[in-house]
N, C-alpha and C positions, 0 to 999 in steps of 0.2 A: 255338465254331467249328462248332457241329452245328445253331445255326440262324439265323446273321448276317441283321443286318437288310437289306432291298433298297433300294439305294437309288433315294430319291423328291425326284426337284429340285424340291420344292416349298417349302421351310420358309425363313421369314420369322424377324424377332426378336419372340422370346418376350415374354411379359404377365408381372409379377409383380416383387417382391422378391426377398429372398436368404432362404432357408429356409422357405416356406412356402406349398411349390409353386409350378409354373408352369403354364400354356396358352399355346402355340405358337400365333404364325398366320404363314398363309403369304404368301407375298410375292402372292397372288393374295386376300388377305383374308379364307380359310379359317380355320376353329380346329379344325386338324388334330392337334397332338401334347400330351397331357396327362398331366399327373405331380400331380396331388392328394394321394393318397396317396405316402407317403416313398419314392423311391428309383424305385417302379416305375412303368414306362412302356408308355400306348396309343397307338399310332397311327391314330386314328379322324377320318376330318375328318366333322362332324355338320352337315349342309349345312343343317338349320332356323336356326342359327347367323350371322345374314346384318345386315347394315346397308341400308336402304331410303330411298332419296331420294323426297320427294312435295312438287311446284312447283305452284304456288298462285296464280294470277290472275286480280282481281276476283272473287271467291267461286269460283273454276272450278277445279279439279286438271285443268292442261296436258301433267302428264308423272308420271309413278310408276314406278319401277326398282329393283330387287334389285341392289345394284352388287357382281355377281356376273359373270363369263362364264358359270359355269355353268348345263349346262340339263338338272337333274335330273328324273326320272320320276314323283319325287314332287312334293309341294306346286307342282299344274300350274292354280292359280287363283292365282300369282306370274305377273308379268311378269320373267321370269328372259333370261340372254345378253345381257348387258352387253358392248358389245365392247370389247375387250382392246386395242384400239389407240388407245383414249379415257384410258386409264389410265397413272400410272407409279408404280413405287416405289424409293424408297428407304429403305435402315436405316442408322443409326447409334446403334448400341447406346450406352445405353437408352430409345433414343427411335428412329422409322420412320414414315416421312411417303408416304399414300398420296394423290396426286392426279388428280383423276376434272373430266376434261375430256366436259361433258354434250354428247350430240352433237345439235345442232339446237338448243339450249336458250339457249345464249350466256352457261353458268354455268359457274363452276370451281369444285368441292369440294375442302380437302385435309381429310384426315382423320390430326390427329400424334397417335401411340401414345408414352405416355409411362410409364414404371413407375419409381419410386422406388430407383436404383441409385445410391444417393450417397457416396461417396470419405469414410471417414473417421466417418461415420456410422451409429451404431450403434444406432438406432429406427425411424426410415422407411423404410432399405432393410429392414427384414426385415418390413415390412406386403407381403400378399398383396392388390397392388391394381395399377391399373393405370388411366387417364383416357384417354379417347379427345376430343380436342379439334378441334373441326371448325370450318373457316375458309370464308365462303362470299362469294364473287364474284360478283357481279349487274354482267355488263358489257350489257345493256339499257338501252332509256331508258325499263322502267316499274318499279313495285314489284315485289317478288315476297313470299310466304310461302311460307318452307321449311322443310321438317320432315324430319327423321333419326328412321326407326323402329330399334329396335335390340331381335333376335327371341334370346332363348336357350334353348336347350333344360334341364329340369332334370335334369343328369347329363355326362356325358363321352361320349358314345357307346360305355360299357362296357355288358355283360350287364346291370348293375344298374339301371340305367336303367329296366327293364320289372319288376324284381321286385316293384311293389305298396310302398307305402303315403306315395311323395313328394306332395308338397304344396308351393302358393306363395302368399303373401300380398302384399298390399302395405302399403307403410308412410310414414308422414310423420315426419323428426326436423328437429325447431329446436331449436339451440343455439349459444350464443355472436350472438344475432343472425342467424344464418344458418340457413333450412330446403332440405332436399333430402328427397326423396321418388324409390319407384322400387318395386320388388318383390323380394321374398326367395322363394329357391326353394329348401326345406329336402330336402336328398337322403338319406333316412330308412336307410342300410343299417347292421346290427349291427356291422360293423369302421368306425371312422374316418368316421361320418357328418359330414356338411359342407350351408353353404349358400352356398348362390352370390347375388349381388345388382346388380340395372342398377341404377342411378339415375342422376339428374341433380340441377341446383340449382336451387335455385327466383331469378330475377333478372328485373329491369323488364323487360318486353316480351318476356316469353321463355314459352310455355306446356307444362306438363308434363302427360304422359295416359300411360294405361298400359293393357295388359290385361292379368290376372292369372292366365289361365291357358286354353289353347288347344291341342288337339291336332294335334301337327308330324306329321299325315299326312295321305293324302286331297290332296284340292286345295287345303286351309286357307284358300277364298275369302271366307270373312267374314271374319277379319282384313281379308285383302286391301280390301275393301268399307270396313270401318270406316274406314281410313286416308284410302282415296281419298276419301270422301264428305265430309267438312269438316279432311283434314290433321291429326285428333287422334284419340285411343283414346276409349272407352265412359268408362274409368275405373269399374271396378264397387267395391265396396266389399267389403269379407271376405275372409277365406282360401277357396279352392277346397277344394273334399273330397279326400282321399287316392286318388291314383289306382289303379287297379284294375289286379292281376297282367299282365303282358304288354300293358302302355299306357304309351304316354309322356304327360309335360304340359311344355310350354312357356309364356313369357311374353317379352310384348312391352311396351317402355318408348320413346316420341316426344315430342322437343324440336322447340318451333316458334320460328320466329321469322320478323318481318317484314326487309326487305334492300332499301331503296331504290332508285333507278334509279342505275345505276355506283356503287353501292354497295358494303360490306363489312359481313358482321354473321358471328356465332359463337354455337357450340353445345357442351354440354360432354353426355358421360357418363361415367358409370366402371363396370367391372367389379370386383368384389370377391366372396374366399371364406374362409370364417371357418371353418377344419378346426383349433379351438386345442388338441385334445391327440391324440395319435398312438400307435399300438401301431404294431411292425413285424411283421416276419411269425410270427414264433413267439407274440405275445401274452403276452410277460413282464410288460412294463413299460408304464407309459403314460408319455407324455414331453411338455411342454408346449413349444409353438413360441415362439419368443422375440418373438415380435409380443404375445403376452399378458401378458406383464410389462404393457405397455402399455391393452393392450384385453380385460384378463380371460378366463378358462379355459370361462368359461361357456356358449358357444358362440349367443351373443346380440349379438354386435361387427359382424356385417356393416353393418350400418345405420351406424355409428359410424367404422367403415372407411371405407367412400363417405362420409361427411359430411368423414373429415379429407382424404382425395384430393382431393377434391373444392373443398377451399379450399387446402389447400396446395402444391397441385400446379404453381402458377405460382415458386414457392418454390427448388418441387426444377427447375426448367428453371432456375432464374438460377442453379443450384449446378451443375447440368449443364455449362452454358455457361462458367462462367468455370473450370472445371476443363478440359475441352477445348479451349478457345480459342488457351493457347499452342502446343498441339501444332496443332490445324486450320492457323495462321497462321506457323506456320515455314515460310517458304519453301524453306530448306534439305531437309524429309523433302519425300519425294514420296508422290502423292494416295493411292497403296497398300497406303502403310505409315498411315496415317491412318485407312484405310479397315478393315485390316487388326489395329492398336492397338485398335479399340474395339470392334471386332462379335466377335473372338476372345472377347469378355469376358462372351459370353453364358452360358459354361460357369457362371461363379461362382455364378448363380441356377439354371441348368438344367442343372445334372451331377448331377439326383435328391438335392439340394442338401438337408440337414436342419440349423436352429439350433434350437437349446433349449433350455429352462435346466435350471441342474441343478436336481437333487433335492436338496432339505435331508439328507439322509441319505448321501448320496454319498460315497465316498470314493475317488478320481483315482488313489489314491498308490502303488496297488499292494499295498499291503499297508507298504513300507517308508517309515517317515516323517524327514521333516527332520531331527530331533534325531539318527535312526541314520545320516543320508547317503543319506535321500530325499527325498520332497520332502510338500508339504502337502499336509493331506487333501482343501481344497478351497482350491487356488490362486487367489488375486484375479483374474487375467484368465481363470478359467472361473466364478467366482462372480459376478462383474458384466457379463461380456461375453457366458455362455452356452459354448453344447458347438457344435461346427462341423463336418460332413462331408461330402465330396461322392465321388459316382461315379469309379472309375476313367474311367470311361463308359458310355453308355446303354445298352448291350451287355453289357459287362466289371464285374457289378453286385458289386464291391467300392467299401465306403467307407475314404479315404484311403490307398488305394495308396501308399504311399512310394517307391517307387523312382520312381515318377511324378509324385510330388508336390512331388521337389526339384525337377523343374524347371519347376511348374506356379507354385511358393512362391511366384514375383515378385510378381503378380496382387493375391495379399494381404498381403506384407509391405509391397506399395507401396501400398495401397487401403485396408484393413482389418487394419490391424496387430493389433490385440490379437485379429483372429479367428485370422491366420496365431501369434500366442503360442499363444491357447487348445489348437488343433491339439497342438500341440508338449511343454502339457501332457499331454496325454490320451497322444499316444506316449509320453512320459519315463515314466511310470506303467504303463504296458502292457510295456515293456521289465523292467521288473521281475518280474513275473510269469511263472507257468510253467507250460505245462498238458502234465502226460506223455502224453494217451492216447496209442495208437499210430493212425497212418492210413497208409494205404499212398499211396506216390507213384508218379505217372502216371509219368514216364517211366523212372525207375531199377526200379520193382518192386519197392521196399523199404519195409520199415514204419522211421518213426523218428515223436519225439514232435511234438507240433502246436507246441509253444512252449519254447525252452528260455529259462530266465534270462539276463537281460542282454544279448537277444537282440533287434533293433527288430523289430518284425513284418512282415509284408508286408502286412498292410491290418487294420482293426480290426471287420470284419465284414461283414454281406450283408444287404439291405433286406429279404429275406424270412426273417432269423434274428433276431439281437438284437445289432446293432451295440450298440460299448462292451465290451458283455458276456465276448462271445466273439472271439476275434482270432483272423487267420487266417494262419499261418508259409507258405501257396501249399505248393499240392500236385501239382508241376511234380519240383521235385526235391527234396532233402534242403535242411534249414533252414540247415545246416552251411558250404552252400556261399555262402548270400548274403552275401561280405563287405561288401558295397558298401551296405547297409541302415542300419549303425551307422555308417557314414562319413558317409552322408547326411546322418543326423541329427546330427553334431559339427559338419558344414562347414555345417546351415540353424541352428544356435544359434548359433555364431558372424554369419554373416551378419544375422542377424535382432537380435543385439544393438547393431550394428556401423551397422543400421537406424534403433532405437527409442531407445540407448542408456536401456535396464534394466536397471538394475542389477540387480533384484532376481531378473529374469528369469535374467541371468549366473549368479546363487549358487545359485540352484534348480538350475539345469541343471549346472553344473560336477561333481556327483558322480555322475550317471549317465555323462555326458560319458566321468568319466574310466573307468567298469565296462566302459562298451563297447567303448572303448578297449583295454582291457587282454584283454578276448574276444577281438580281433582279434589281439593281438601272438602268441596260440599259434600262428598262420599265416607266424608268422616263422620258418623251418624253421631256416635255416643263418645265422639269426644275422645275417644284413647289413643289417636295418632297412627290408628291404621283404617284403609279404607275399606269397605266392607263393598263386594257383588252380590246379585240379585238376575235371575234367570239365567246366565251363559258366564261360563268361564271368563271370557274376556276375547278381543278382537282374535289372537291367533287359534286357540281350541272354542270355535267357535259356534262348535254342538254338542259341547260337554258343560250338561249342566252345572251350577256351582250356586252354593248358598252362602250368605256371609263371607268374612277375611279369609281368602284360599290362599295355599303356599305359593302358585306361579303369581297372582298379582299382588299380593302381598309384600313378598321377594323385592319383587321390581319396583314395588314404593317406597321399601326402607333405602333398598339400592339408591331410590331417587333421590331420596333426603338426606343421605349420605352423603350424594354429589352435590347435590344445592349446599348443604354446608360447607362444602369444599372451595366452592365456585364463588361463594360470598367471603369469603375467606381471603382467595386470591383476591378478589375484587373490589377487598376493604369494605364491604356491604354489611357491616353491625351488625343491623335489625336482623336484615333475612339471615344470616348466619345463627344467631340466638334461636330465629325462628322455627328453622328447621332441623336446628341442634336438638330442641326441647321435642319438637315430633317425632324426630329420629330414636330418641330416648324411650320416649314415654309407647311410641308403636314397636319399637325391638321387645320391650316388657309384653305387649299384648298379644303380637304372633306369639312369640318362646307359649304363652300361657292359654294361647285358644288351640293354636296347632302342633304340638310339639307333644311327643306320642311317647318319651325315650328315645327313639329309634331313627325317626326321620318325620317330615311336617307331612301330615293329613292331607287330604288333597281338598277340602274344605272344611269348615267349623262347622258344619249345620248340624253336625249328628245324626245324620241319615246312615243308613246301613251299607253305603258305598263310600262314607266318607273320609273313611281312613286307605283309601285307595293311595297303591303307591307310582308319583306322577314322574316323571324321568327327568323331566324339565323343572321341578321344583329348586334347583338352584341356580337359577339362570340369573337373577338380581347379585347372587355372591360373584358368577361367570363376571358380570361386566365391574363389576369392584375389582376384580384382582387384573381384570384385563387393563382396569386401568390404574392400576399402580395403587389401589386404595383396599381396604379387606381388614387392618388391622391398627391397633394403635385407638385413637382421635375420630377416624374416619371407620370401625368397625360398625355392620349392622346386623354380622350374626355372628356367634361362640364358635369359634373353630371345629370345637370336640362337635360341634351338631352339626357342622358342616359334615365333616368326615364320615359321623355315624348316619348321616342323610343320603352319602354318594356309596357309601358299603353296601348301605340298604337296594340301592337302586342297581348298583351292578349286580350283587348278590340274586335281585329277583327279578327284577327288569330285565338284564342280562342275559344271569348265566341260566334262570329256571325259564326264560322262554328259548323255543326251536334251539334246543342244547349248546344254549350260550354262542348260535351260532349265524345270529342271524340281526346281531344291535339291540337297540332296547326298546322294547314295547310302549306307548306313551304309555298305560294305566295297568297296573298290577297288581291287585290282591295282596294281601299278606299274608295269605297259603301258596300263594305259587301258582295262580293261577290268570290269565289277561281280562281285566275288567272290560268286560262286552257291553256296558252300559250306554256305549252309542258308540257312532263309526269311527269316531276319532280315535279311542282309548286305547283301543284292541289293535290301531296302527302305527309299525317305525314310522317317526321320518326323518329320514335322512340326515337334513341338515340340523335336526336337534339333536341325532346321537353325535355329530361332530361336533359342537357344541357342549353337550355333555361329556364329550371326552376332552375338550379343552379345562373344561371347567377341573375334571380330575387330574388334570396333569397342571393346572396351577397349584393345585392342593397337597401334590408330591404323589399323584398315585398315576405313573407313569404306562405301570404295565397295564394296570385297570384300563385305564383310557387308550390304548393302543389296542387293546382287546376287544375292547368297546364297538371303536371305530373300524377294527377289520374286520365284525360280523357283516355291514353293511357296502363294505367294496367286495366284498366275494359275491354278496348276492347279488347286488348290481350289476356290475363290471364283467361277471365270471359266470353266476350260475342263472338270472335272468337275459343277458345278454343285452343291455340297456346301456351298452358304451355311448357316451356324447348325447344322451337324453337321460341323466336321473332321473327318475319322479319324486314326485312330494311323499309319498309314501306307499307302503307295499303292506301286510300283512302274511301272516307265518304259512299258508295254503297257495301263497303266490298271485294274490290279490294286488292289484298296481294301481295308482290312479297319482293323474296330472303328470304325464311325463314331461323330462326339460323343464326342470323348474328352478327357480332361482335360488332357494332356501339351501342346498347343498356345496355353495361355494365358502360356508361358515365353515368347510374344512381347513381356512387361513386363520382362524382363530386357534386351532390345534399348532399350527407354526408359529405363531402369534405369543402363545402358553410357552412352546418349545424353546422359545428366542429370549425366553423372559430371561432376568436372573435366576429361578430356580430352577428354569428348564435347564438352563446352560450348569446348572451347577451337577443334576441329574445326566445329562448327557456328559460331560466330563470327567463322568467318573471312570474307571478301567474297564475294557469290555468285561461283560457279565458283571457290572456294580453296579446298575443304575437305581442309588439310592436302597432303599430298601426292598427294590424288586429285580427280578432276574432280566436280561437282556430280552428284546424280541427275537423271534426265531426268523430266518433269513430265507423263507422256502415258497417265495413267486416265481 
């Protein structure tokens, strides 16, 4: 809070993989936001960073351009100010299509950004690469040659850039039949050095040149000369010398080709960076990136990177496409919610995103192993899949947040399942553990311990400490209070089984499962099978006071003992089946008769004069019932009719009586019509719980409700705040913003999740304009 980032309407969809950093560019073709190193984030745009068109007829250069608007002070021997009304872009994550209408030229350039985010695959999304494929139209009746220079600076535009001794080489690899060539640019610093690499491929009719190393200052007019004067580089030979204290060195990499008269011809290059073993901030541990399994620790792969991008890349676009296809071609979703399902999913690569493998020496378990009722020391889907975590957000630099992370799960239980297991290992094993020191907390002013036993954490560390290591119980309030932590994690093992159906995942997890469980029952004061809170709602609204059984952790504990009946059921476990059948019981009687109003649940029992506030989130415990196949029958923990009159209530005022139903749903609402201002949380959307709340209504059959829902909060994002590729955590109705990039808003896959259910399929199958008992979405993005 003491030093939020400003927001900059600039950011485009990110370059890269899953785990092994990203680069930002922006929708104006900038490479402004970099995360090389784990977790932390510059916001630097390095304007030597540029793609260069240079058009070619009968031996002449007719046109040469920085396809840039910008017209920076520097490098003033560029033809720089591209005008911006020659240009368009689009993104659809993981791919963005820039196209450059040349003015007077009678060309069209598109330039598609492709990075290897592929569903289900667990080798090529975690490569740090990324192809730029460029498409060129020659609507003339002569020939043309045209060549794409592509200029990168060696570094990020951090301090280290100038500290003396980087160097760039170039290089030629054939293999497999196939040669690419391009230049490596070794960024020399003692933490986490790395190399960055242009190339292209070598193919008929198509010419590769390079320069190997050139200072991005001054006017840089011999580059500039080199290019325009025959459309190719020098091509020198040799590595450059190590540059000198307080200097930068750049290199430039250009693809030619000839393009007939109404023609069409193509140009390929890639970006790629080979940073294969990582320290984080403390410098404990070294950790290898899960791309080296693949391409070795050695820190020698870039070349090898670009050579596989570079042939496989057409590969990952057919995997692309046929995985988005059936959502693009539904008629029934409208263009926003499309728009919206796939750019959300930036976060999975660019939430300071870390994969790794383990270390042979590891041990996950906590200390307590299998045989005693925990689990293994190195569980199969972290021994073959790797260690997984990401930012709360770019801001908020905890990895794996949990209270954020249920409802961020969908994303990867539905994409990358054994990444969303891994996760779940490394929590089941952290919950074991126990670290007494004393810390004092912010808002109570009291010291208690950092971690008690059996207790889920509130994230597993901070990119400048030593994630894994050290977990962090948040130092907000006392540990003691976060019920909602171990609930989480009972209702995302269920879910997640209920996903992948593992078995073996089930038996793992069932004896923590039941530890946390039984943590939580001391909260059962008087005995009626619900657990009662005392000063703060609970880990996620976690400055919204609450007294006694409230609807959001309430919810989430019948939800619990619904799933542990489930869970002891499958797993033949008598006792705790009886056990939590009879809580489940006897607590579904006590909520209906402390919170239940007619209308919808209280937002606490205490009988305070705010506590019939209405909470948006209050059916989030039903949410993960029906997500996971359970809501009704044996396994019900609320009455349908109160569901229903619970979710009407909340559209009805949450919705439609805040910013004219136009802007999502308020956390806290009055039952005049008015936003409970009773602290900062109440009176704001956030994001990833109106997607959420709209999954939850569209399990429920209220299809239009929940698309209604969810498209107040991509207009105002996406549209009318200008926050593409950084949601924040939440906004308020005056345009109030805080925690941009955050990870809470990828729970938009729980909306697809709902969609894909049986009753979504059964709502979507109906004839246009039937959906169910409500009218179609309107089609007007």
């Amino acid at each position: 809070m003491f030093g939020p980032l400003p927001l900059r309407q600039i950011y485009g969809a990110p370059l890269g993989g899953i785990g092994g950093g990203t680069i930002t560019r922006g929708w104006r073709g900038e490479f402004c936001r970099w995360q090389l190193n784990p977790g932390m984030y510059h916001y630097t745009t390095v304007i030597a960073n540029q793609f260069t068109v240079c058009l070619r007829r009968g031996g002449q250069t007719v046109y040469q351009q920085v396809l840039s608007v910008e017209r920076p002070p520097t490098l003033q021997g560029w033809n720089w100010g591209y005008c911006g009304e020659y240009a368009f872009y689009h993104a659809l994550y993981p791919r963005a299509w820039t196209v450059y209408h040349l003015p007077g030229q009678n060309v069209t350039l598109t330039c598609r950004q492709v990075s290897p985010i592929l569903p289900h695959d667990y080798q090529d999304s975690s490569l740090p690469v990324a192809v730029f494929a460029w498409d060129v139209e020659n609507h003339n009746d002569y020939d043309l040659d045209v060549a794409i220079m592509l200029t990168m600076v060696n570094g990020s535009g951090h301090k280290d850039d100038k500290r003396g001794g980087h160097w760039n080489e170039p290089f030629h690899l054939e293999k497999d039949g196939q040669a690419v060539s391009g230049v490596l640019l070794h960024h020399c610093t003692p933490v986490n050095p790395y190399t960055l690499c242009i190339a292209a491929r070598h193919m008929p009719d198509r010419q590769v040149s390079h320069q190997t190393a050139f200072s991005p200052k001054g006017t840089c007019s011999g580059l500039w000369t080199d290019l325009i004067t025959d459309g190719r580089l020098d091509s020198p030979t040799g590595p450059s010398p190590p540059v000198q204290k307080g200097e930068e060195v750049a290199a430039a990499l250009a693809v030619s080709c000839s393009v007939g008269a109404r023609g069409r011809g193509g140009l390929e290059m890639s970006l790629s960076w080979d940073m294969p073993t990582i320290t984080f901030g403390s410098g404990e541990r070294r950790h290898d990136r899960r791309y080296t399994r693949f391409f070795g620790t050695k820190g020698n792969a870039a070349p090898s990177l670009a050579h596989h991008a570079l042939l496989h890349y057409p590969r990952w676009e057919e995997t692309i496409e046929e995985w988005q296809r059936p959502i693009l071609q539904d008629s029934a979703l409208p263009s926003w919610y499309k728009s919206a399902l796939f750019n959300e999913l930036y976060f999975v690569a660019d939430g300071g995103t870390v994969w790794t493998e383990l270390p042979e020496d590891s041990d996950v378990s906590g200390g307590l192993r299998s045989e005693d009722g925990g689990l293994p020391a190195q569980p199969a889907a972290i021994k073959e899949y790797g260690r997984f975590a990401y930012l709360e957000g770019q801001e908020y630099r905890m990895y794996n947040t949990y209270d954020v992370h249920f409802y961020a799960s969908f994303a990867l239980i539905m994409l990358w399942p054994k990444l969303a297991l891994s996760l779940q290992y490394d929590i089941a094993g952290s919950v074991i553990q126990q670290d007494p020191t004393e810390r004092l907390h912010l808002m109570s002013g009291q010291c208690s311990a950092v971690k008690a036993k059996n207790v889920v954490p509130h994230d597993i560390g901070d990119p400048d400490d030593e994630p894994w290591q050290r977990v962090n119980a948040y130092l907000i309030h006392d540990t003691a209070n976060w019920k909602d932590l171990n609930l989480k994690f009972v209702l995302q093992v269920y879910r997640d089984f209920h996903v992948t159906q593992d078995q073996e995942y089930l038996r793992d997890m069932w004896p923590i499962c039941k530890a946390v469980m039984e943590s939580e029952l001391r909260f059962d004061l008087d005995g009626d099978g619900l657990i009662e809170n005392s000063g703060y709602a609970d880990q996620t609204y976690d400055a919204w006071t609450v007294t006694g059984p409230s609807a959001y952790c309430g919810g989430l504990w019948l939800a619990s003992t619904c799933v542990m009946s489930k869970m002891a059921r499958l797993l033949e476990d008598e006792p705790a089946y009886l056990l939590y059948k009879d809580i489940l019981q006897r607590g579904s009687a006590a909520f209906d008769k402390l919170l239940w109003n007619g209308k919808y649940y209280n937002y606490d029992s205490s009988g305070r004069s705010l506590s019939n506030s209405v909470m948006s989130d209050q059916c989030a415990g039903q949410w993960f019932l029906r997500a996971s196949g359970l809501g009704d029958g044996e396994f019900q923990a609320f009455p349908k009719d109160k569901v229903l009159s619970s979710l009407k209530s909340v559209f009805d005022l949450n919705v439609m009586s805040f910013a004219g139903g136009q802007m999502g749903a308020v956390n806290g609402m009055r039952p005049e019509g008015v936003p409970d201002r009773s602290s900062v949380q109440s009176d704001e959307v956030w994001i990833g719980v109106v997607y959420g709340l709209a999954a939850t209504m569209i399990h429920e059959g209220m299809l239009q409700e929940g698309l209604r829902t969810a498209e107040g909060c991509y207009r105002t994002v996406w549209e009318r705040l200008g926050m593409a590729f950084q949601t924040p955590e939440a906004y308020c109705e005056k345009g109030i913003y805080r925690s941009l990039a955050y990870m809470r808003p990828l729970s938009i896959w729980a909306m697809q999740w709902a969609l894909d259910g049986a009753r979504g399929r059964r709502l979507r199958d109906d004839p246009p304009g039937q959906t169910g008992d409500s009218t179609a979405p309107r089609e007007d993005s």
